[in-house]
KETITI-982037 format. One record per residue (C-alpha): residue in one letter; x, y, z. Coordinates in steps of 0.5 Angstrom, whole numbers, padded with zeros to 4 digits, always signed. Layout:
KETITI-982037
AXYZ;...
This chain:
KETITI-982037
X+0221+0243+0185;X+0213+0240+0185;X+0215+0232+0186;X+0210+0227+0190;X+0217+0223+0192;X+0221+0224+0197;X+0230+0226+0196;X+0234+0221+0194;X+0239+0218+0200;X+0245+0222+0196;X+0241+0228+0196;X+0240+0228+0205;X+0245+0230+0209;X+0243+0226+0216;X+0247+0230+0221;X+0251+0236+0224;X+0257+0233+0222;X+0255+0231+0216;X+0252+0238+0214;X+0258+0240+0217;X+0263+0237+0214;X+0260+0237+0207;X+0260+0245+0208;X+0268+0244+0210;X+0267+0248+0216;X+0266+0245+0224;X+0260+0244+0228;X+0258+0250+0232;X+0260+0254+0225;X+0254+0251+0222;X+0250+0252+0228;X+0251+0258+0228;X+0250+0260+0221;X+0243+0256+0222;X+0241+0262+0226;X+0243+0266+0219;X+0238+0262+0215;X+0242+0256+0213;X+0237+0251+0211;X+0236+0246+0216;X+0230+0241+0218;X+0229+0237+0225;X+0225+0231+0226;X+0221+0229+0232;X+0223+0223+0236;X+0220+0222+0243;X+0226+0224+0247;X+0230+0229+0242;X+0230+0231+0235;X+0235+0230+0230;X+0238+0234+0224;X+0238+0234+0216;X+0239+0237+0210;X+0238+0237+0203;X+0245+0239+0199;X+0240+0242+0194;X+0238+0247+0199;X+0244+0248+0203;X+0248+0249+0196;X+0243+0254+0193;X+0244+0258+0201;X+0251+0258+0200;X+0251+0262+0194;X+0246+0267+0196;X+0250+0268+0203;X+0257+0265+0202;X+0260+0273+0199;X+0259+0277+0204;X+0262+0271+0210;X+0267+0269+0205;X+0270+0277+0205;X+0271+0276+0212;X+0274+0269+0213;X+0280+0267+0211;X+0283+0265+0204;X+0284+0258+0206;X+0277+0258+0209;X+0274+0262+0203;X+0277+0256+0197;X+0273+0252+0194;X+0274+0246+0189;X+0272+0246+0182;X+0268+0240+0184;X+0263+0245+0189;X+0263+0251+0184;X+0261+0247+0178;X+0255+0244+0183;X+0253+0251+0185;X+0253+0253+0177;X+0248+0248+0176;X+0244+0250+0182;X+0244+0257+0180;X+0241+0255+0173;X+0236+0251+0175;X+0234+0256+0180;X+0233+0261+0175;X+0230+0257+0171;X+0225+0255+0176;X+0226+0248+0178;X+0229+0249+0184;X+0224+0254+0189;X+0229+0259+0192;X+0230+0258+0200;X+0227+0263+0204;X+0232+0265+0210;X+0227+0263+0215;X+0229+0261+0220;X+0227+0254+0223;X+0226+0254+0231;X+0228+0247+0234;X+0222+0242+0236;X+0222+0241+0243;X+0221+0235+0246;X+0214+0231+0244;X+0209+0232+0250;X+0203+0226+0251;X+0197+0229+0253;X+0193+0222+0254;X+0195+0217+0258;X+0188+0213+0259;X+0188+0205+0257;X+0187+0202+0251;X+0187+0207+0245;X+0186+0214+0244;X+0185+0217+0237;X+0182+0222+0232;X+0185+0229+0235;X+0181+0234+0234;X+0184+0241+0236;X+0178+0247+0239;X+0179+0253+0235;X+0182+0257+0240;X+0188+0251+0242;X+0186+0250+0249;X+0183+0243+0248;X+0183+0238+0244;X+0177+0232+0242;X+0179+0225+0241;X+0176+0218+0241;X+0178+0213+0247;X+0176+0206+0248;X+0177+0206+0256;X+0169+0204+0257;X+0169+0198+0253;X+0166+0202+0247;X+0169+0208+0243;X+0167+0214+0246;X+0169+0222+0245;X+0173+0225+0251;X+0175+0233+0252;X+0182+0234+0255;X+0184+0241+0256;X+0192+0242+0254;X+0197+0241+0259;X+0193+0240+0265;X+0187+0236+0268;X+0183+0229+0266;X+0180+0228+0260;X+0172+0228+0261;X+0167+0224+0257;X+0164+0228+0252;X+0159+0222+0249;X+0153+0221+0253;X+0151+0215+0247;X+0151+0208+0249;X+0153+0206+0242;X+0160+0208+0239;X+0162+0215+0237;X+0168+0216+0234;X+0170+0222+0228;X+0170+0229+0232;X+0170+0234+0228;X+0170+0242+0232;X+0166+0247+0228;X+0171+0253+0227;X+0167+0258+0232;X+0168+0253+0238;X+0160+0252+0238;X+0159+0245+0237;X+0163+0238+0234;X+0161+0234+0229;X+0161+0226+0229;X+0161+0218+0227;X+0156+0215+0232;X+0155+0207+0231;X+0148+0206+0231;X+0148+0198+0230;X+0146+0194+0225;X+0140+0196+0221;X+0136+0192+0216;X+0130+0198+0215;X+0134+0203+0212;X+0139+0207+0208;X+0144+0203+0205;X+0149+0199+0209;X+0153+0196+0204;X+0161+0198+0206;X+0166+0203+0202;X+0171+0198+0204;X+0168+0193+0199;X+0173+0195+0193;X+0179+0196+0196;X+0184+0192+0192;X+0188+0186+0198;X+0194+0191+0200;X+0188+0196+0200;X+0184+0193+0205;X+0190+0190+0209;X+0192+0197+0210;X+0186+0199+0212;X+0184+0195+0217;X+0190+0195+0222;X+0190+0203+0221;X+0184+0205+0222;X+0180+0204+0229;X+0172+0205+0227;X+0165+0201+0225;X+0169+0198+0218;X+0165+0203+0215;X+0158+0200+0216;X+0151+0203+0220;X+0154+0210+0222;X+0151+0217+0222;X+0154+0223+0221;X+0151+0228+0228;X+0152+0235+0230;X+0152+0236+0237;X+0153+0243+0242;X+0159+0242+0246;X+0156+0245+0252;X+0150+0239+0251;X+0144+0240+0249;X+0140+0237+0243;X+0144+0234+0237;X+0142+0233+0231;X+0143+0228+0225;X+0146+0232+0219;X+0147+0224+0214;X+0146+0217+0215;X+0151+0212+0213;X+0156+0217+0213;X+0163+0218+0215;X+0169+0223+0216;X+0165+0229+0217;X+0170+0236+0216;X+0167+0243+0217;X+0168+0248+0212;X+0172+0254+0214;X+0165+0259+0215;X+0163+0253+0220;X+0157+0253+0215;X+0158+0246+0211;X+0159+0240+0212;X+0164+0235+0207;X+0163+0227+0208;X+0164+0221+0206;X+0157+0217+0204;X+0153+0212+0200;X+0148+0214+0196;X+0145+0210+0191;X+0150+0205+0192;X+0155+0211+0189;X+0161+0212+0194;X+0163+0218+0194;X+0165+0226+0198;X+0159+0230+0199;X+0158+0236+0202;X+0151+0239+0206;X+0149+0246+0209;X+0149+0245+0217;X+0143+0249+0218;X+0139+0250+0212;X+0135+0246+0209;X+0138+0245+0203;X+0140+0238+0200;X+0147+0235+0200;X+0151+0236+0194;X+0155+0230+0191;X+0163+0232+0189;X+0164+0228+0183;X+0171+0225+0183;X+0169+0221+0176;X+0176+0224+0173;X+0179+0219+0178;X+0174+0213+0177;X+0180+0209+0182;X+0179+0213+0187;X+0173+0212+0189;X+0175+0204+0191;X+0176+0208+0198;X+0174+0215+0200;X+0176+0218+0207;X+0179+0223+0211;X+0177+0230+0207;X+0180+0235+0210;X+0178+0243+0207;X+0183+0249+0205;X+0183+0255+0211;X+0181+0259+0204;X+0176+0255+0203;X+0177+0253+0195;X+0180+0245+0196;X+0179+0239+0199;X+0184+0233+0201;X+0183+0227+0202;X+0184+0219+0201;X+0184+0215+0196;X+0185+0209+0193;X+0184+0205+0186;X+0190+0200+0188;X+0196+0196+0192;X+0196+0204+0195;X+0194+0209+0199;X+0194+0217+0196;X+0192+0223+0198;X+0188+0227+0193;X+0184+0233+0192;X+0179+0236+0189;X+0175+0244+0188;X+0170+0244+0194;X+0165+0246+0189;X+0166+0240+0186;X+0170+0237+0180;X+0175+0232+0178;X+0181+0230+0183;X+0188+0230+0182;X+0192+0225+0185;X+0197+0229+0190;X+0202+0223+0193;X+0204+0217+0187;X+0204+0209+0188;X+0210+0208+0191;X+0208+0209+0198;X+0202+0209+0203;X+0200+0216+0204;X+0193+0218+0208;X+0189+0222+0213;X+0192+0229+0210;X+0190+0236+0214;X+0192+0243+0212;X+0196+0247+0216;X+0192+0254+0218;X+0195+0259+0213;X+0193+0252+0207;X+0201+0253+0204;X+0202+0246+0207;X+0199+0240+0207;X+0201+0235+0213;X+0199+0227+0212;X+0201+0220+0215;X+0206+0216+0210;X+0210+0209+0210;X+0214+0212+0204;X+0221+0213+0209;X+0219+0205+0212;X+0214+0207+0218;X+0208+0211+0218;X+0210+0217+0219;X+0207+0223+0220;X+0211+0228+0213;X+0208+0235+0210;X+0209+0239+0203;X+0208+0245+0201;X+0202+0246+0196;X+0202+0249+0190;X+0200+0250+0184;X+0196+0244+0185;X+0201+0240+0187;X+0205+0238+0193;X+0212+0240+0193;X+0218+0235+0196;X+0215+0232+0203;X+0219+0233+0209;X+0219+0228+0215;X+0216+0231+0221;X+0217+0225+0226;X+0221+0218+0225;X+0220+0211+0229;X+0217+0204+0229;X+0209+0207+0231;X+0204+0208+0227;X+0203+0216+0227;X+0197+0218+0224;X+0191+0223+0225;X+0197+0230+0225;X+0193+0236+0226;X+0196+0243+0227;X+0194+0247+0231;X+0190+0254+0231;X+0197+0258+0232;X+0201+0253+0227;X+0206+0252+0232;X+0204+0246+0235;X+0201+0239+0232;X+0198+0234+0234;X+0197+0227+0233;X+0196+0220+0234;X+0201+0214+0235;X+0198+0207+0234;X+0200+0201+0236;X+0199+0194+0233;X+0198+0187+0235;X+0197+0183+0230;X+0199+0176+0231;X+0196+0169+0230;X+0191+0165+0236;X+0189+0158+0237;X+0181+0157+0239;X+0180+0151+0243;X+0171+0149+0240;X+0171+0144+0246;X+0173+0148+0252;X+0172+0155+0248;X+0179+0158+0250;X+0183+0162+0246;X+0190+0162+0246;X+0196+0166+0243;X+0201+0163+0238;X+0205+0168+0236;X+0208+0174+0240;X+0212+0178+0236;X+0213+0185+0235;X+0212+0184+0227;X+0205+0182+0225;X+0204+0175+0223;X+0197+0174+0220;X+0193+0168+0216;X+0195+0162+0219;X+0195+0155+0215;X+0195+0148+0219;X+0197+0142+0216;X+0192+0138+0214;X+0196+0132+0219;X+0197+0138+0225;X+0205+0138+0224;X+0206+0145+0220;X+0203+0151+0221;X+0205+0156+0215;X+0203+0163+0216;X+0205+0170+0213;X+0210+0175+0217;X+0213+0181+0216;X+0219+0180+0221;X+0225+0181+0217;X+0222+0187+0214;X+0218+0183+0208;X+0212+0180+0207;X+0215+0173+0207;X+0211+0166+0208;X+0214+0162+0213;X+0213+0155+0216;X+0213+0153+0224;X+0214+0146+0225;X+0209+0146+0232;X+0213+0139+0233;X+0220+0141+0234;X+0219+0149+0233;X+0224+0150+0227;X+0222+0156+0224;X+0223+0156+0216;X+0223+0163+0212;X+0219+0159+0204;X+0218+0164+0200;X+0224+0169+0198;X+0221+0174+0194;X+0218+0180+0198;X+0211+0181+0197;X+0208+0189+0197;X+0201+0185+0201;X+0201+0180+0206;X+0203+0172+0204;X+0196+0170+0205;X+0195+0165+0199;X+0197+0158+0201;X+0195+0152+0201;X+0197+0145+0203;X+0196+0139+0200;X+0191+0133+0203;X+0198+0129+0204;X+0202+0135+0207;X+0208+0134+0204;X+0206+0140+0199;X+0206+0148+0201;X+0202+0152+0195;X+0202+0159+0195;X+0203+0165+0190;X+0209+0172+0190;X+0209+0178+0186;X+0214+0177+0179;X+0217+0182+0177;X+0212+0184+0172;X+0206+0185+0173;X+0203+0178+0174;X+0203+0172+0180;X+0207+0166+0181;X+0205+0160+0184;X+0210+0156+0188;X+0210+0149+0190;X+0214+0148+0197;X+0216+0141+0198;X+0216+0140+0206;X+0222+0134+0206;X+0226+0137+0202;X+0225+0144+0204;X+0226+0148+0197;X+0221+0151+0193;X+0219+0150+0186;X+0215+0155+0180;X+0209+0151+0178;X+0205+0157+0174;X+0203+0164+0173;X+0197+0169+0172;X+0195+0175+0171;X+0191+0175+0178;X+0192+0173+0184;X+0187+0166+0185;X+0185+0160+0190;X+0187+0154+0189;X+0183+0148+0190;X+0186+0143+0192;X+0184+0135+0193;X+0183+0129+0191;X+0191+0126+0190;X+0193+0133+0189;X+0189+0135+0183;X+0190+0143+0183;X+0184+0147+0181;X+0185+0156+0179;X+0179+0159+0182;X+0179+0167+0179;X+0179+0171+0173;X+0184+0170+0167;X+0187+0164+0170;X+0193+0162+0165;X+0196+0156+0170;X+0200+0151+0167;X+0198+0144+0169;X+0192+0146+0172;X+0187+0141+0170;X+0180+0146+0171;X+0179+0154+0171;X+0173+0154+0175;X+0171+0162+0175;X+0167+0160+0168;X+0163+0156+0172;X+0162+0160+0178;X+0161+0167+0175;X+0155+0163+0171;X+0152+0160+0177;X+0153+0165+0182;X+0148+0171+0181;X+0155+0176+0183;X+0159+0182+0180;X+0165+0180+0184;X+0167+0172+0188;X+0173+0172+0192;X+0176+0167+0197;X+0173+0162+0193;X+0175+0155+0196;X+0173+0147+0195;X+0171+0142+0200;X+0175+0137+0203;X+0170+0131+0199;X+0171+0135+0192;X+0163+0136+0191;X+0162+0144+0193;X+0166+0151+0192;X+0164+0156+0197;X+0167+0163+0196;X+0164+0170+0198;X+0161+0174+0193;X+0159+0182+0191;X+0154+0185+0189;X+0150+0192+0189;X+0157+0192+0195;X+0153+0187+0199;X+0158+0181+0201;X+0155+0175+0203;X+0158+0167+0202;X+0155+0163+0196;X+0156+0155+0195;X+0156+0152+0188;X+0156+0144+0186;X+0163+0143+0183;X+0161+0141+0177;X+0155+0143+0176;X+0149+0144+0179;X+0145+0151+0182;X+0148+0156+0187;X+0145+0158+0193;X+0146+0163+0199;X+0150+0161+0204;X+0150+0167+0208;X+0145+0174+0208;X+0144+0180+0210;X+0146+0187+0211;X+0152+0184+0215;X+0159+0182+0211;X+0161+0176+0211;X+0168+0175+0208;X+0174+0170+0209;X+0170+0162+0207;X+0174+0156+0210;X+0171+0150+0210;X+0171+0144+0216;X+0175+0138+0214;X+0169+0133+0214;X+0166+0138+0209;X+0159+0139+0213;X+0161+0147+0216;X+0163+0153+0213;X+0167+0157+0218;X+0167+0165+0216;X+0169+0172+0219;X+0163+0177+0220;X+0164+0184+0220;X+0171+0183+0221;X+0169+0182+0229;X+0169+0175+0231;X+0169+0168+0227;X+0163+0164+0226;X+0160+0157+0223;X+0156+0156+0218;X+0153+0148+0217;X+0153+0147+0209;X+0146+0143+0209;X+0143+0148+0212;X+0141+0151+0220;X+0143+0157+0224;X+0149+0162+0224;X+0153+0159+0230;X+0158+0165+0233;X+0165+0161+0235;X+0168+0166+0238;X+0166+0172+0242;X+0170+0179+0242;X+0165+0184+0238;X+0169+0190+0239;X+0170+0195+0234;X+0178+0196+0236;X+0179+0189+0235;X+0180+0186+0228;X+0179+0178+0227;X+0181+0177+0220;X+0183+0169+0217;X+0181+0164+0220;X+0183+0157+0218;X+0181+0150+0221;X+0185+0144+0224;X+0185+0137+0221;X+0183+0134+0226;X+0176+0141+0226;X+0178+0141+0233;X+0182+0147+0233;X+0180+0155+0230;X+0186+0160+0228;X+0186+0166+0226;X+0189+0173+0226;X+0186+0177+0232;X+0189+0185+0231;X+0188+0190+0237;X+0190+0197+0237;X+0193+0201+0242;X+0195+0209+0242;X+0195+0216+0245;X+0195+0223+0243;X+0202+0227+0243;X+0203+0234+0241;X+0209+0237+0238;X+0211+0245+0238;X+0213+0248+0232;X+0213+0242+0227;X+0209+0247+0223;
């Protein structure tokens, strides 16, 4: 049954007693005819394991096996209804036909108990597996910086492989054991390579997943090396490059890197001279917004990897030797970092489509993947699964994210934290007057805009549709009194939303194809920045203007200042990002911020006089609009913390903004596989 979505829930059987009782038999029957082959799965949990099974599965079982059982049990246990004989008729049809897979009678041996190989501080990532299963490379964050570690399973401390004092991250060891290949961050770089970032493209939902989810550089200034495992003379392979997988025969490298401002998968013989090959995936153009993850086939003839042309992480795969990409996974669900398992019949990835990001595999066959079975259940993120060298053991990486709001004092430089729920809580918007604080969250399940009166500490859900991103798009009015922000309609569109902070009702004003940035000032006058605005009431569409004026391919984030007179936004172009200003009305624009750094995320100080940002999704910065030097507000600049969406106080005392740090550790699981 090649599918890309998972049994529906009247499909799953998600118990012994429900198994049981849909088979008319007791417990310890079904037990045991589990040792004869009935078809039954296991996930994993931390302390135990539970049960399912697919009725599909247990019905096409039951008519291969019910015959020779039924001759030697009685005629009350041997009757069936008419209702299971006309459901297994129609399974036995559909097998025949060919679009049920026949269940292969190989018995499931149970998972045991998840083992935590890492117990080091902070988080531990990346597993990668020596080929003869003894240890395992991973990146730490214990030192201040990501480092690689070698820890031998089941026994000893783990020892600091890296001897650089930059981050390195990404370890990759080759098939004969010899040598790994990794990510080292060799800082920012003005001279050479491209340094533009290959997250650039990727849609709001894309990169909001992305940054939480993946822990290194955000894709700028790192090397692809190769290094003995034993020490000795490392070697660069390619420069701003990414992901780096060893082909099965150890000879070639895959990666991900920018040549030409062209983001895409390339592959390199290790030692031989000869050039890199690109691997074109121009048949899914979407898919190059991101490239990541490639992992090759054990026979050598595909590679997977994730990609994104959307709100959705999928995973794809395309011929090693090159060729057009064929979508693997569909667009209901993130799913990311997929690996093969040894024998290449089964591909296992991380996906959210069961609530969590959870680690899932699937049969791959004919170019397609069969339906996914879930591996592990929780609230952790678990990513980076990787079998083993003997396939019955995997292991993988549970991260955990803080993802939460932070107030910054610019007087007394003390930070300090707003929010502390286990939910994330991201993009926070004061008040003009200081008595709100609207901010997004997802901890009733949904991405929500909320409102927290910091006076009284009532807290308000405002909007009512979920959105499939985060709510980030709000907005306040100069008096207070209103909230703006924008939800997903039922269609393809946006709405804009006005919330009437007295009267705590929310009332639609508008519609638009994109999402856009309202510029709000001057008695309430509302200005769409953005492309294809369609507002009702909306007395001016900047995008016109600004696209004429600012020398970009894409602005985002465009904002007005307080006073009217400017719009800041930050601009693309050539997959650089810098932040731009223009007249409001008329006039030139000019670079605000340059570089090969990215500054992203504009807001503007209530005097209209700074421009507060984000640069390389490290710390907040200020920039004064008439012109001077770069100041760096605040100071945490570790590749494990994400700084994202800052906002002003009214009062330009305060900065907000949403501080995202990961922890985690390896686990292996035995025959997961």
């Amino acid at each position: 049954m090649a599918t890309n979505d998972a049994p529906v829930a009247s499909e799953l059987l998600d118990s012994w007693k429900e198994i049981a009782a849909y088979l008319k038999r007791d417990e310890s029957t079904v037990r045991r005819w589990e040792e004869e082959g009935l078809p039954v799965h296991r996930r994993a949990h931390k302390k135990q394991a539970s049960v399912y099974a697919y009725k599909s599965e247990i019905d096409a079982w039951w008519q291969h096996e019910s015959h020779a059982k039924e001759t030697n049990e009685s005629a009350t246990q041997r009757a069936r209804t008419p209702r299971w004989i006309a459901a297994t008729v129609i399974v036995l049809l559909l097998v025949a036909l060919g679009l049920i897979p026949r269940f292969r009678r190989v018995r499931e041996e149970p998972i045991e108990q998840i083992t935590q190989i890492t117990t080091l501080p902070g988080l531990e990532d990346t597993p990668s597996w020596s080929p003869d299963g003894r240890m395992i490379a991973f990146t730490s964050d214990v030192d201040g910086r990501l480092q690689i570690y070698l820890q031998r399973v089941g026994a000893g401390q783990p020892v600091r492989w890296s001897v650089s004092e930059h981050n390195e991250a990404q370890p990759a060891w080759s098939p004969d054991g010899e040598r790994i290949a990794f990510v080292e961050d060799r800082g920012s770089r003005t001279a050479r390579g491209s340094t533009s970032n290959p997250l650039s493209f990727l849609s709001d939902a894309g990169m909001n997943h992305w940054c939480r989810w993946h822990p290194l550089f955000s894709g700028r200034n790192g090397d692809v090396w190769v290094r003995p495992v034993r020490g000795g003379q490392r070697r660069l392979i390619a420069e701003d490059a990414y992901f780096p997988a060893w082909s099965p025969d150890g000879r070639t490298l895959v990666y991900v890197a920018s040549r030409k401002n062209r983001w895409g998968l390339w592959s390199q013989s290790v030692d031989a001279p000869d050039p890199p090959r690109f691997l074109s995936s121009d048949a899914r153009p979407e898919s190059q917004w991101l490239l990541a993850h490639p992992a090759w086939s054990p026979d050598g003839k595909w590679i997977a990897f994730t990609g994104s042309g959307g709100d959705v992480l999928r995973i794809f795969v395309i011929p090693s030797n090159g060729g057009a990409a064929t979508p693997l996974t569909g667009g209901d669900a993130h799913a990311l970092m997929p690996n093969w398992s040894r024998d290449g019949r089964w591909l296992f990835f991380s996906s959210n489509r069961g609530g969590a990001l959870n680690l899932w595999k699937a049969r791959f066959e004919n170019v397609a993947l069969a339906t996914p079975h879930q591996v592990t259940v929780g609230s952790e993120n678990n990513l980076y699964c990787r079998p083993g060298p003997r396939d019955d053991t995997i292991a993988y990486s549970t991260v955990q994210l803080e993802a939460d709001l932070w107030e910054f004092d610019r007087e007394s430089g003390r930070a300090v934290r707003l929010t502390t729920e286990t939910a994330i809580e991201d993009n926070a918007s004061p008040s003009p007057d200081g008595s709100m604080m609207a901010f997004a969250s997802n901890r009733l399940g949904g991405n929500h805009l909320w409102l927290l009166n910091r006076r009284t500490g009532e807290l308000k859900q405002v909007s009512s549709t979920s959105n499939p991103v985060h709510q980030r798009y709000s907005f306040w009015s100069p008096d207070s009194r209103f909230l703006f922000y924008w939800t997903k309609t039922a269609g393809r569109g946006y709405a804009v939303s006005r919330y009437d902070v007295a009267a705590a009702k929310s009332a639609k004003i508008g519609e638009a194809d994109v999402v856009c940035y309202l510029c709000l000032c001057g008695e309430n006058k509302r200005f769409a920045t953005g492309s294809e605005t369609d507002l009702k009431r909306t007395e001016l569409s900047l995008s016109t203007a600004l696209l004429e004026r600012m020398p970009a391919d894409v602005i985002e984030f465009a904002t007005c200042s307080p006073d009217c007179r400017w719009v800041v936004g930050q601009t693309m172009r050539a997959r650089d990002r810098d932040l731009w200003m223009a007249p409001l009305k008329a006039g030139r624009a000019r670079h605000l911020t340059s570089g090969t750094v990215e500054d992203a995320h504009p807001v503007w100080s209530p005097d209209s006089r700074w421009v507060y940002f984000v640069r390389d999704h490290r710390d907040v910065y200020a920039v004064p609009v008439g012109g001077g030097d770069v100041t760096r507000v605040t100071r945490y600049n570790s590749p494990n913390v994400v700084i994202d969406y800052p906002a002003v106080s009214g009062d330009g005392k305060k900065i907000f903004f949403t501080r995202i740090v990961k922890t985690g550790d390896i686990y292996l699981i035995k025959n997961a596989s």
